[in-house]
C-alpha positions in Angstrom: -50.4 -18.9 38.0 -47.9 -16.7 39.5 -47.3 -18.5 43.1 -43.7 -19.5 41.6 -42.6 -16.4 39.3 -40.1 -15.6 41.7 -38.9 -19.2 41.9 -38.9 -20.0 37.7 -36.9 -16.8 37.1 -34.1 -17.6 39.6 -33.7 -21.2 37.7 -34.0 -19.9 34.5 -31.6 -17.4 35.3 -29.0 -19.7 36.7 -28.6 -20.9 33.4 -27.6 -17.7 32.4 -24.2 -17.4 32.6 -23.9 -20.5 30.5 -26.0 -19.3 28.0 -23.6 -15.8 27.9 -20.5 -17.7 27.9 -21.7 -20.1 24.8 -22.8 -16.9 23.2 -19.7 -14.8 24.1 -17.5 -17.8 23.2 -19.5 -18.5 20.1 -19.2 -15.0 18.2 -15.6 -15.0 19.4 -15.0 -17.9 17.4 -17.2 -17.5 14.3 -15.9 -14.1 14.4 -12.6 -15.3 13.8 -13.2 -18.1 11.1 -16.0 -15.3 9.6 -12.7 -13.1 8.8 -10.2 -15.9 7.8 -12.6 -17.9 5.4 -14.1 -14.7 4.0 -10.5 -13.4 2.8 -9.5 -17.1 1.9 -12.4 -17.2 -0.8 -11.0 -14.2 -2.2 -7.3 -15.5 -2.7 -5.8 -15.7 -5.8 -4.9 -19.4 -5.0 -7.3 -21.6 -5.9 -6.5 -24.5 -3.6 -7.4 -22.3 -0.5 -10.5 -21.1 -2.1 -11.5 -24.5 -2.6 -10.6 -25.6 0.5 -12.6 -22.7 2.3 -15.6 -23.6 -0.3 -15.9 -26.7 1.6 -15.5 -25.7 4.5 -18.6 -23.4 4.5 -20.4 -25.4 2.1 -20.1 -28.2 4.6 -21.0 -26.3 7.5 -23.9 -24.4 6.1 -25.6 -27.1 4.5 -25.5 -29.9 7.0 -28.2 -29.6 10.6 -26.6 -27.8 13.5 -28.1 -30.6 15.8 -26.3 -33.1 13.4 -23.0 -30.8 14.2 -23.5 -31.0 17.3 -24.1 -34.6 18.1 -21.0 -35.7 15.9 -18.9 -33.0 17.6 -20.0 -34.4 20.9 -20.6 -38.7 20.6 -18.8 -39.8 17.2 -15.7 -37.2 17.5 -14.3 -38.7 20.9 -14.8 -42.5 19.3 -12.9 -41.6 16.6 -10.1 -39.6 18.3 -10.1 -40.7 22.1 -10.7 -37.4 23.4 -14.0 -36.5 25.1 -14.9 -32.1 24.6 -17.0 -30.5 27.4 -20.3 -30.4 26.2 -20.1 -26.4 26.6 -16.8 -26.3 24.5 -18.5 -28.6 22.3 -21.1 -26.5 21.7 -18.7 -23.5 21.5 -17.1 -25.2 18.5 -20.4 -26.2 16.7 -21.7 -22.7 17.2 -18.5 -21.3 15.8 -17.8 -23.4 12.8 -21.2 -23.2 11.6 -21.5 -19.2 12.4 -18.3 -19.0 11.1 -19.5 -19.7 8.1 -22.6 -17.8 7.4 -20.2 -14.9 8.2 -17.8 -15.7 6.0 -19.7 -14.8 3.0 -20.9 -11.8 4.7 -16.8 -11.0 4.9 -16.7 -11.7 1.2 -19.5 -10.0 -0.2 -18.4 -6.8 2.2 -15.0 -6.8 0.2 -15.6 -7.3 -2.8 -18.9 -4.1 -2.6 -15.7 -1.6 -1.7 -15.5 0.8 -5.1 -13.2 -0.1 -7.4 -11.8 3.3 -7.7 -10.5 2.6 -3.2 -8.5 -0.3 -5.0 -7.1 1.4 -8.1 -6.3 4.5 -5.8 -4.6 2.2 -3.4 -2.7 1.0 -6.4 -1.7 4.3 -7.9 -0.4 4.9 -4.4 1.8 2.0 -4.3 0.0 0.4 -1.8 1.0 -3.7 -1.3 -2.0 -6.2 -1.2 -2.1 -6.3 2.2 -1.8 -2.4 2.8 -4.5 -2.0 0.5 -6.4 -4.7 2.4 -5.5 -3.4 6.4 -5.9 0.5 5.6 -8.1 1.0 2.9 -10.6 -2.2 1.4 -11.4 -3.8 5.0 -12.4 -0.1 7.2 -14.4 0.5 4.6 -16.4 -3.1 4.1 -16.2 -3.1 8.3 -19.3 -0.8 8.3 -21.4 -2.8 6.0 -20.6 -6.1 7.7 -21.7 -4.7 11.1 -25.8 -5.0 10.4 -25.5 -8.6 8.9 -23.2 -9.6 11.7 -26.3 -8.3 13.9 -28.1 -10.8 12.7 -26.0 -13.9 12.5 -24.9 -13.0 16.5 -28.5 -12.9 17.6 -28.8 -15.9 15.5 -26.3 -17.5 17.0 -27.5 -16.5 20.9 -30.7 -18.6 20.2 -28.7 -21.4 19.1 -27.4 -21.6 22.2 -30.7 -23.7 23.2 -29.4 -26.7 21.1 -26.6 -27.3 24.0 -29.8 -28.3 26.1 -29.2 -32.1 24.0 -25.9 -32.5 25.6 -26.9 -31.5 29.2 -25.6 -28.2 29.1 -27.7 -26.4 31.7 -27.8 -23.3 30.0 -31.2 -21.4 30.3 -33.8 -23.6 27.9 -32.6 -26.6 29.6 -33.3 -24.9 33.2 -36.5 -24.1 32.1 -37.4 -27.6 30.4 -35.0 -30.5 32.2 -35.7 -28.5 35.9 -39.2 -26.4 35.9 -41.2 -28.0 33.0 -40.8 -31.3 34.3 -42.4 -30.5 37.4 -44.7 -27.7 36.6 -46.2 -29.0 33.9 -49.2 -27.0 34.3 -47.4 -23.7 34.6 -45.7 -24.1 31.5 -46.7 -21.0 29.7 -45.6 -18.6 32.0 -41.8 -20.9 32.3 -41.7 -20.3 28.4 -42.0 -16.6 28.4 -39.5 -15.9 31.3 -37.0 -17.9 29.2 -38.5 -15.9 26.3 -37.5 -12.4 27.9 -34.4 -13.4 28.8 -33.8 -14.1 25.4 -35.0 -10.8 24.2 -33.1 -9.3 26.6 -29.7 -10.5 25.6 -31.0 -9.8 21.6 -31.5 -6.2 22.4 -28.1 -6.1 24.4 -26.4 -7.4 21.0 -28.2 -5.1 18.7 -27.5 -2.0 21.1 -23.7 -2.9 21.1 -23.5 -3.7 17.6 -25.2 -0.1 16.7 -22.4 1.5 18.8 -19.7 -0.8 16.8 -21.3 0.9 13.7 -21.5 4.3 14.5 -17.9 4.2 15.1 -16.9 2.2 12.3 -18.2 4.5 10.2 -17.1 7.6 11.3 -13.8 6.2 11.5 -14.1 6.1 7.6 -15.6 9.2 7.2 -19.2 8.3 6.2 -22.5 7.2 7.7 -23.8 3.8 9.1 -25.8 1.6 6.2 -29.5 1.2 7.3 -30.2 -1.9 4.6 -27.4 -4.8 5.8 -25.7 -7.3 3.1 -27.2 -10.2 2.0 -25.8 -14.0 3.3 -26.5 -13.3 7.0 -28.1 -16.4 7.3 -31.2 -15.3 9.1 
């Protein structure tokens, strides 16, 4: 059973990279749209909030694979512009983690005591002083654990790029060893497993460091319980 261990870990591993740089690119993104629809549905202008409303009602409730084949086959008839199946799946990672994380951005906010606003306003704080200095370190520590959880989320959804050829590890492991070790296919599946438990720890450790120092920034222990609307 093991005549080949050293032979399906190097293939599986050689879609590793990939696999790190959908992931990396991923959370970069969904980071980014997490923050920017998150403050959005808390505008005072109703058009934006409506606007972000569909944006993550959209996104959540349709099926990433969906996403990802219209992002990939139907976008480039419509436009004329044909995305790399990795940035493809980039962008369908991070719109949809985008927003999951949005509301976790939201309900973070808006959990910050009233009393951090009203002081802010007592001290002629403006909106966005109130928002930078004071509302946003504060719901930065509680949006840490659910952000955990949508990142690792978001590392396993990396395996959906396997159905636009992107040979990132689940495709190694099922387009290149599967295929020809059909009988081995047990031991193919829990390499690919590790690795992915691997890069879930790696995540969680960093994201415990992120918290730590979140928090002492603002003066007050990490949160053990995280917020709901991670999406997990």
């Amino acid at each position: 059973m093991f005549d080949h261990f050293g032979l399906f870990v190097s293939t599986v591993a050689d879609g590793l990279l990939l696999t790190i740089e959908a992931t990396v690119g991923g959370i970069l993104l969904a980071t980014v749209l997490s923050f920017l629809a998150g403050l959005a549905m808390l505008s005072r202008f109703a058009v934006l909030r409506a606007i972000t409303r569909v944006y993550v009602e959209v996104w959540r409730g349709t099926s990433e694979v969906v996403q990802l084949f219209w992002i990939y086959f139907a976008l480039p008839v419509l436009t004329g512009f044909q995305i790399l199946p990795l940035w493809s799946g980039i962008v369908v990672l991070g719109l949809n983690f985008g927003a999951y994380g949005a509301e976790i951005v939201r309900g973070a906010v808006q959990a910050v005591p009233r009393e951090q606003r009203e002081g802010c306003v007592a001290l002629n704080f403006t909106p966005a002083q109130r928002m930078r200095r004071v509302i946003l370190p504060q719901a930065f520590v509680d949006m840490v654990p659910p952000f955990t959880n949508l990142f690792i989320q978001l590392l396993k959804g990396t395996a959906l790029l396997t159905f636009i050829t992107v040979p990132e590890m689940t495709y190694q492991a099922s387009q290149v060893l599967v295929t020809r070790y059909t009988g081995q296919a047990a031991l193919i599946w829990t390499i690919v497993l590790v690795f992915y438990l691997v890069l879930s720890i790696l995540i969680t450790s960093g994201m415990k460091v992120l918290e730590r120092r979140a928090a002492v920034r603002v003066g007050r222990a990490p949160r053990r319980a995280a917020l709901s609307g991670a999406g997990t």
